[in-house]
C-alpha positions as CSV (number, residue, x, y, z in Angstrom):
1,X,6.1,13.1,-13.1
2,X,4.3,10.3,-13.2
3,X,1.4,10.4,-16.0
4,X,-1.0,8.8,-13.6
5,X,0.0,11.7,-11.4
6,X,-0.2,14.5,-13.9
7,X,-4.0,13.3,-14.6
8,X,-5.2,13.4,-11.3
9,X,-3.3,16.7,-11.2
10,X,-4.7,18.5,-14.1
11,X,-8.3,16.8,-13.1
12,X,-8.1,18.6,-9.6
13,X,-6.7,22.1,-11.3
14,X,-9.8,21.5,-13.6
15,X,-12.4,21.6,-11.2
16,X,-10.6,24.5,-9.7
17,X,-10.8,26.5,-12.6
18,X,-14.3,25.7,-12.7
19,X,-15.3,27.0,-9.4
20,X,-13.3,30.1,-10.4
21,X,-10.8,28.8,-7.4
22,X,-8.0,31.6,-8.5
23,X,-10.3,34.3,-9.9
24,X,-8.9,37.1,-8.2
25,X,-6.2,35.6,-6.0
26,X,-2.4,35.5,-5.8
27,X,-1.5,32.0,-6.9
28,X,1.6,30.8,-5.2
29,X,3.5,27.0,-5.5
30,X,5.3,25.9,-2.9
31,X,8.7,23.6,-4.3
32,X,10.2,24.4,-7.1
33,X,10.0,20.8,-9.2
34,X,9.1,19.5,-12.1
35,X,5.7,19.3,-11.0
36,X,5.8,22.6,-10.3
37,X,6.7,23.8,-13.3
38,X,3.4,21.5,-15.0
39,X,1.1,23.4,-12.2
40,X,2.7,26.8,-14.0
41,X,2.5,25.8,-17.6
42,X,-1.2,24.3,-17.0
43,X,-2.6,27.7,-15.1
44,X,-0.9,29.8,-17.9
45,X,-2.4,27.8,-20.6
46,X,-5.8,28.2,-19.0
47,X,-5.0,32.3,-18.5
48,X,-3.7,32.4,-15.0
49,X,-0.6,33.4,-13.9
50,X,1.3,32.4,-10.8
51,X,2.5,34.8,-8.2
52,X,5.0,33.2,-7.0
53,X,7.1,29.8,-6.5
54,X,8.2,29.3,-2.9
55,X,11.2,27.1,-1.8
56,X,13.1,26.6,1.1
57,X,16.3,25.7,-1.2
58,X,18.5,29.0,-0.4
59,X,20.1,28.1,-4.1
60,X,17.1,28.6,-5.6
61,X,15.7,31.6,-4.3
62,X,15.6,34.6,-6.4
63,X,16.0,32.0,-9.5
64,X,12.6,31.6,-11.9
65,X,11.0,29.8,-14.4
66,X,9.3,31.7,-17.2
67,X,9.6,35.0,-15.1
68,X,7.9,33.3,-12.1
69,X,10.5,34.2,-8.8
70,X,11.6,31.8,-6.6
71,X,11.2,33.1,-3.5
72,X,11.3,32.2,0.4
73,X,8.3,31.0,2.1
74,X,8.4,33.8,4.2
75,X,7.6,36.2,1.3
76,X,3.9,34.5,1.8
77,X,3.6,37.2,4.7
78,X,0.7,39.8,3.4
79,X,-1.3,37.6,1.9
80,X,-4.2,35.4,3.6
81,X,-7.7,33.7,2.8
82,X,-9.3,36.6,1.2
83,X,-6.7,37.2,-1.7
84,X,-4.7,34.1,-1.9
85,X,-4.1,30.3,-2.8
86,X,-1.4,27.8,-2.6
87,X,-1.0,24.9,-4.4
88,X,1.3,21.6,-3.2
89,X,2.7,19.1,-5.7
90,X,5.0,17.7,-2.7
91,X,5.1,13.7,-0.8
92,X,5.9,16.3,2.1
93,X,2.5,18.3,1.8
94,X,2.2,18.1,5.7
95,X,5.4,19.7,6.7
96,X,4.9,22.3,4.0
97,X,1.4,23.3,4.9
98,X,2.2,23.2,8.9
99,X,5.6,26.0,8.0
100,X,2.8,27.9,6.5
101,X,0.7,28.0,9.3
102,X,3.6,28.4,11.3
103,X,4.5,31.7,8.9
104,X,0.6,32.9,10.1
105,X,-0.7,32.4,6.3
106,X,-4.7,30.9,6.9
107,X,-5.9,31.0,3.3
108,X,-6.3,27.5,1.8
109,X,-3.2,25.0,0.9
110,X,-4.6,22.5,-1.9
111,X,-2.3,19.0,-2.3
112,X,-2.5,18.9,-6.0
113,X,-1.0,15.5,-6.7
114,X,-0.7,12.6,-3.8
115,X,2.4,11.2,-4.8
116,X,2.6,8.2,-1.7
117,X,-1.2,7.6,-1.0
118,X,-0.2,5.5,1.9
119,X,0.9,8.6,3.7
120,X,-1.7,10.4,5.5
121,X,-2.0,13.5,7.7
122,X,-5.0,13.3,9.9
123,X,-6.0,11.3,12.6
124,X,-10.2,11.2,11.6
125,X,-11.8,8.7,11.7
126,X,-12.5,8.4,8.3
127,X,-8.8,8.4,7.7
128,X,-8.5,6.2,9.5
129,X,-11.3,3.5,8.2
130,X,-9.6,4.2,4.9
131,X,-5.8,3.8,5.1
132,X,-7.1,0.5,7.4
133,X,-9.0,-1.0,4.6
134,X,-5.7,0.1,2.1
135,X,-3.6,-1.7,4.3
136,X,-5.6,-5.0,4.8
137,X,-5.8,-4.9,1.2
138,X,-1.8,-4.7,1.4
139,X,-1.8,-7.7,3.3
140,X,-3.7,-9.3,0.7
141,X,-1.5,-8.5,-1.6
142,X,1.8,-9.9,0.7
143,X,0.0,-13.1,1.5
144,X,-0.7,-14.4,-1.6
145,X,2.9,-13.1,-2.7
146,X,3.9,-15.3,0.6
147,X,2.2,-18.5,-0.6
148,X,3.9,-18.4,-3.6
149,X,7.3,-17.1,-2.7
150,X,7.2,-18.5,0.8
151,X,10.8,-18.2,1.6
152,X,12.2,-15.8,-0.9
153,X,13.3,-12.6,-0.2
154,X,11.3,-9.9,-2.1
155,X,13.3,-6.9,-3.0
156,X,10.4,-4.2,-3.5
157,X,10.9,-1.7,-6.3
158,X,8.3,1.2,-4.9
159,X,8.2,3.6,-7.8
160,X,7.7,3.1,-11.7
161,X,11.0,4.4,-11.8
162,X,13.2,2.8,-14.2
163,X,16.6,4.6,-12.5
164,X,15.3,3.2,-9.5
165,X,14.6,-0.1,-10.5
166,X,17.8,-0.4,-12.5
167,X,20.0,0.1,-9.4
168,X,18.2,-1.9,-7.0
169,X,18.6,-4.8,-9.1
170,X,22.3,-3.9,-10.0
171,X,23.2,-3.6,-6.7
172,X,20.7,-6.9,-5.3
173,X,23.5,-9.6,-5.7
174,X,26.2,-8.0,-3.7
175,X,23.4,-7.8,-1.2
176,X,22.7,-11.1,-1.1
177,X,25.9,-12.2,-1.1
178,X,26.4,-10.1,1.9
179,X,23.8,-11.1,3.5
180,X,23.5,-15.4,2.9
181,X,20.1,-14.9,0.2
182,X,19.1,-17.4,-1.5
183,X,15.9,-16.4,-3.4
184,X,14.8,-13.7,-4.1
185,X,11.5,-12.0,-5.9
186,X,11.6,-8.7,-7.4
187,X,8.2,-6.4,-7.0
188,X,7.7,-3.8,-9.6
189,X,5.4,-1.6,-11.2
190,X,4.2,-1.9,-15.2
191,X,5.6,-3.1,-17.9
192,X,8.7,-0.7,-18.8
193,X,10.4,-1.3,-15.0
194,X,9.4,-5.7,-15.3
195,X,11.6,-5.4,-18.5
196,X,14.5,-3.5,-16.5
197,X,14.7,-6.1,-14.1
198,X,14.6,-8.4,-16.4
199,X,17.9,-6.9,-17.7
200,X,19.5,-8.6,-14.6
201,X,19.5,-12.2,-13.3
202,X,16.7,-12.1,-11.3
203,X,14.6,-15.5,-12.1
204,X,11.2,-14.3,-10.3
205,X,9.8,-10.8,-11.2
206,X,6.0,-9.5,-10.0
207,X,4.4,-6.8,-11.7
208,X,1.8,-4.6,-10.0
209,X,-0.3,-1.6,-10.2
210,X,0.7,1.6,-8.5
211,X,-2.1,1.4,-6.0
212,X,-1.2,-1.7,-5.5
213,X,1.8,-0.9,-4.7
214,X,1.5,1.6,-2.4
215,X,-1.2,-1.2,-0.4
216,X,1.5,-3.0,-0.1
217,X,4.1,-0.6,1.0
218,X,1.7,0.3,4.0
219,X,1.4,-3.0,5.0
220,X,5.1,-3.8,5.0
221,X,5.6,-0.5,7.3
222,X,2.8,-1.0,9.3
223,X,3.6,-5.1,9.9
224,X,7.1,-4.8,10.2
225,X,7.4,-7.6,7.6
226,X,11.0,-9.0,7.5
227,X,12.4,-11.3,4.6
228,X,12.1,-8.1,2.8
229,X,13.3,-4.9,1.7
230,X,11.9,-1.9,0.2
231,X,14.9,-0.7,-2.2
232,X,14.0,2.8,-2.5
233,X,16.8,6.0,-1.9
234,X,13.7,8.5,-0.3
235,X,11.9,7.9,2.8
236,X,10.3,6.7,4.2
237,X,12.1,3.4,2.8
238,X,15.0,5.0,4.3
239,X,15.9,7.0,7.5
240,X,15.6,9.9,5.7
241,X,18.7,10.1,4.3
242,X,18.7,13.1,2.5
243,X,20.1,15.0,5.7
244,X,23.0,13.4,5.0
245,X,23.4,15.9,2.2
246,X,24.0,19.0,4.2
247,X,27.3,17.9,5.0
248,X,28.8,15.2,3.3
249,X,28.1,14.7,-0.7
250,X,26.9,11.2,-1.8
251,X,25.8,10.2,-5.1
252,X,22.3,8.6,-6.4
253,X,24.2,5.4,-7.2
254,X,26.2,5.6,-3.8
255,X,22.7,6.5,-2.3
256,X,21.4,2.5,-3.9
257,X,25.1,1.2,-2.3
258,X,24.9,2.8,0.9
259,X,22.2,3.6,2.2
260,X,19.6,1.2,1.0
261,X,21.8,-1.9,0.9
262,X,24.0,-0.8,3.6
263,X,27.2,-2.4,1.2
264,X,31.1,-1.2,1.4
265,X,32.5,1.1,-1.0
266,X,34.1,-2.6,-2.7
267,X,30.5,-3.8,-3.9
268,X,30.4,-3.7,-7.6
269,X,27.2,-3.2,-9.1
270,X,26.0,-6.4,-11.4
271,X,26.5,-5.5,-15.6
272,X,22.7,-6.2,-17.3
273,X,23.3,-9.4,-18.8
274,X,19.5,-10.5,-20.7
275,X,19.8,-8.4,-23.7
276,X,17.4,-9.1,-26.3
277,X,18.7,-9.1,-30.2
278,X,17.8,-5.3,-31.7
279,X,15.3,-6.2,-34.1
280,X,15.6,-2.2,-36.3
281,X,11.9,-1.9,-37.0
282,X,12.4,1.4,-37.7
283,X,15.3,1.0,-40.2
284,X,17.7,3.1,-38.4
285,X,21.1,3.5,-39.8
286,X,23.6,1.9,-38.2
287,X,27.0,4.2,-37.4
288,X,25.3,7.5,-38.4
289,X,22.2,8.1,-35.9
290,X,21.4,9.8,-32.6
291,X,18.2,8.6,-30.6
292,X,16.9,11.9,-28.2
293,X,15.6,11.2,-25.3
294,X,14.2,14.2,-24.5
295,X,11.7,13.4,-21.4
296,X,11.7,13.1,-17.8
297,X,9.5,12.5,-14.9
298,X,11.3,14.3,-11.9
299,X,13.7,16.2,-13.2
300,X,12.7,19.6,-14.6
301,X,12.4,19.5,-18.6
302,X,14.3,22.0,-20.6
303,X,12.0,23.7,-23.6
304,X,11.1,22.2,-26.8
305,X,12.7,25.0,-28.7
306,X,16.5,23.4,-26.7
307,X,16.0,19.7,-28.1
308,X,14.4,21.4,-31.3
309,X,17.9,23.5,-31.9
310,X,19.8,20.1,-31.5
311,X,18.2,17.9,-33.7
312,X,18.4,20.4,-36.5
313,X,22.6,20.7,-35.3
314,X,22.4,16.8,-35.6
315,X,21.0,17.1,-39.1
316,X,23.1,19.7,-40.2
317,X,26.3,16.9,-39.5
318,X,25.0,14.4,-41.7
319,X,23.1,12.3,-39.0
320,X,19.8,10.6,-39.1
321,X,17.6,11.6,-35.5
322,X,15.4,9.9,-33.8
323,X,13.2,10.7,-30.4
324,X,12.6,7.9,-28.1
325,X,9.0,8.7,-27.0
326,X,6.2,6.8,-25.2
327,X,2.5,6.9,-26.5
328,X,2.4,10.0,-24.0
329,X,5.1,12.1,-25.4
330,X,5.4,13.5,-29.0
331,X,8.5,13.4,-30.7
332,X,10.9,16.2,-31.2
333,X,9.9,18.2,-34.4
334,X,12.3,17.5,-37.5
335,X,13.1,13.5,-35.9
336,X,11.4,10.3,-36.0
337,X,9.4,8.6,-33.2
338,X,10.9,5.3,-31.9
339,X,9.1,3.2,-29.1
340,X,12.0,1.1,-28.4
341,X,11.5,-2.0,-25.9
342,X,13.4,-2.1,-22.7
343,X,15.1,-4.9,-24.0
344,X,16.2,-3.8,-26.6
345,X,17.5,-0.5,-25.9
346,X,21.4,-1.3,-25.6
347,X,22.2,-2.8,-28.9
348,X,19.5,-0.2,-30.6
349,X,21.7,3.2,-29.2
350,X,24.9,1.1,-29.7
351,X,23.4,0.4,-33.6
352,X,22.5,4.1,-34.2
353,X,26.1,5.2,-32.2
354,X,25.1,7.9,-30.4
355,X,22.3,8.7,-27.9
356,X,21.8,12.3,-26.1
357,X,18.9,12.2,-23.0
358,X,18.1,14.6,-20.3
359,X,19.1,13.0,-16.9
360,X,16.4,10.4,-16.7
361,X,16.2,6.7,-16.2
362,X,16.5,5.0,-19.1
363,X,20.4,6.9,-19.0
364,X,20.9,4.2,-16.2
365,X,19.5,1.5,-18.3
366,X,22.0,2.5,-20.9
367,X,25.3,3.2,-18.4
368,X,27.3,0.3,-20.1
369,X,26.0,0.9,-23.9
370,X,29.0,1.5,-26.3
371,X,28.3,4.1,-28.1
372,X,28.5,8.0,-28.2
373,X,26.5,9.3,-25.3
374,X,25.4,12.6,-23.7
375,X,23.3,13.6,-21.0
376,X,21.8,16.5,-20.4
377,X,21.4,18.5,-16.9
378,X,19.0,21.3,-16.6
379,X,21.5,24.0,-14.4
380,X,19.4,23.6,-10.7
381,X,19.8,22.0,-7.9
382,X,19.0,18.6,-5.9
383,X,16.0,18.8,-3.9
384,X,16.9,21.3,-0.8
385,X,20.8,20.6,-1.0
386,X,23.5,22.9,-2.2
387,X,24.7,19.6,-4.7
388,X,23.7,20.8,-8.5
389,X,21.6,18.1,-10.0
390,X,24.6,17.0,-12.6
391,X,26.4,16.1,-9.8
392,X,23.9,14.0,-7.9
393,X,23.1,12.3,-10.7
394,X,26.2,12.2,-12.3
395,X,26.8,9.2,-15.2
396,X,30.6,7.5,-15.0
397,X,31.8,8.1,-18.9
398,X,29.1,10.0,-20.1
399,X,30.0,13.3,-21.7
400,X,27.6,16.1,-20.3
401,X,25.9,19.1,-21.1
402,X,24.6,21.6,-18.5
403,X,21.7,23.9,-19.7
């Protein structure tokens, strides 16, 4: 999760707590997700317990998380305004909350997080006023991106992602080959996913906020701008794609091949070729270290005590460890904090020969390193399919580890 999201979450839970919101009320969540599981460690922190975590996903019903059940939506039956809440950390907050009125439950549905702000769910004319004035500002944002790039192509990275932005770029010069391109611009948010584009020949990159963003995301939906794509795997980028999934399997990388460049199963995804020099800061020792990468954003973490057990195994064998951790995230106790640039990250896990991560994006960023490495797959599923998350996201000659 995003930490930009998780504030605005915890901000929201805050001034629920403070009304005493869930003072004497059932909590429930509805989707069982990383998010999730943040709502549930927050409440308990704070001395609330939840109920309950609903889900429509038949393979994760009757599953938990720190003795929470997972249970259908349908189990909401028996409870209503007087003695219950439920709480929403979903982009599909409208379809949830109308199943729930459609189950009979009327007591109140809080969106905890607004994870595409240029969605909206009323038709008021406040709403309205205010997703008009976030659009215009999209169109700001696209014309002065026009009068610079007049005839490029833009390639628009939607989420600060680096997965995400990784494959769209990888997979951006079949497309254009495909389809006669000339020039193109990559769009993308912050710093860490404008140095993963940078790992690929793309000359002209444009970094922008995540409101930003998402202004300019409306505007492209609701202008129907052509010249452009928005290279994203979820909808509403896409025709909803995830369907597909209840039938036939496809992969997150086939998802990038597929169904957002609409390419053959021949189109070879382009090998990062600006790699900085590692400069070792940090002194690590070349041959006998392993960098952790212990942190996701949607995937759902596994516990401290997990990466805490390894690290001390890694020790134990003679090996120097190190946790690759933002300014956000603390490092895994008994290793070393890194902050390793983008740029640098290839030759650094290549340097230290050997790198173990829970599925996240910076595993994409380091596909092609050579070196010793080993992802890590919580044992769930994908979204509301029957696919297991390790083999959605599955990493071509990685060694894997299913917790």
């Amino acid at each position: 999760m995003e930490h930009i999201c998780e504030a605005e979450m915890k901000h929201l839970l805050d001034e629920r707590l403070a009304s005493h919101s869930f003072q004497n009320k059932a909590v429930f969540l509805f989707g069982h997700c990383n998010a999730t599981e943040l709502i549930a460690d927050y409440l308990f922190e704070h001395g609330f317990r939840v109920t309950a975590i609903l889900d429509n996903s038949k393979s994760k019903q009757e599953q938990s998380y720190r003795d929470i059940q997972i249970l259908p939506p349908i189990r909401i039956k028996g409870f209503n305004a007087s003695n219950s809440i439920v709480l929403i950390a979903s982009r599909f907050f409208a379809e949830m909350s109308s199943q729930l009125l459609f189950l009979g439950y009327d007591g109140e549905i809080v969106q905890v997080a607004e994870f595409d702000s240029f969605s909206e769910h009323s038709l008021s004319n406040e709403t309205i006023k205010k997703r008009t004035e976030r659009m215009l500002r999209g169109c700001n944002t696209l014309k002065r991106m026009r009068e610079e790039y007049p005839r490029h192509h833009l390639t628009i990275c939607p989420n600060n992602a680096l997965g995400d932005v990784y494959w769209a770029m990888a997979f951006l010069p079949a497309f254009c080959q495909k389809n006669g391109i000339e020039e193109t611009t990559a769009v993308v948010i912050g710093h860490a996913c404008r140095q993963t584009a940078e790992l690929f020949d793309v000359k002209n990159i444009v970094t922008i906020s995540k409101s930003e963003m998402d202004e300019l995301v409306q505007a492209i939906i609701f202008t129907n701008e052509d010249n452009c794509i928005i290279a994203h795997h979820d909808r509403p980028y896409t025709d909803n794609i995830i369907k597909y999934l209840d039938k036939h399997f496809l992969s997150f990388i086939d998802y990038y091949r597929f169904a957002v460049y609409g390419l053959g199963n021949d189109a070879t995804p382009a090998i990062p070729a600006n790699i900085a020099a590692f400069e070792n800061i940090a002194g690590i020792e070349k041959g006998n270290s392993v960098i952790l990468s212990p942190y996701a954003k949607s995937i759902i973490t596994l516990p401290p005590q997990f990466w805490e057990e390894l690290a001390e195994e890694c020790s134990m064998q003679g090996l120097h460890v190190y946790t690759n951790a933002t300014v956000n995230e603390q490092p895994i106790k008994g290793t070393k904090p890194l902050s390793i640039p983008i740029s640098q990250i290839i030759p650094a896990v290549e340097h230290a020969g050997a790198f173990t991560g829970i599925r996240n994006g910076l595993c994409d960023v380091l596909l092609t390193a050579k070196c010793r490495k080993t992802v890590v797959f919580p044992d769930c599923y994908y979204s509301t399919t029957s696919y297991k998350i390790s083999d959605f996201f599955a990493l071509p000659g990685w060694d894997s580890k299913l917790i």
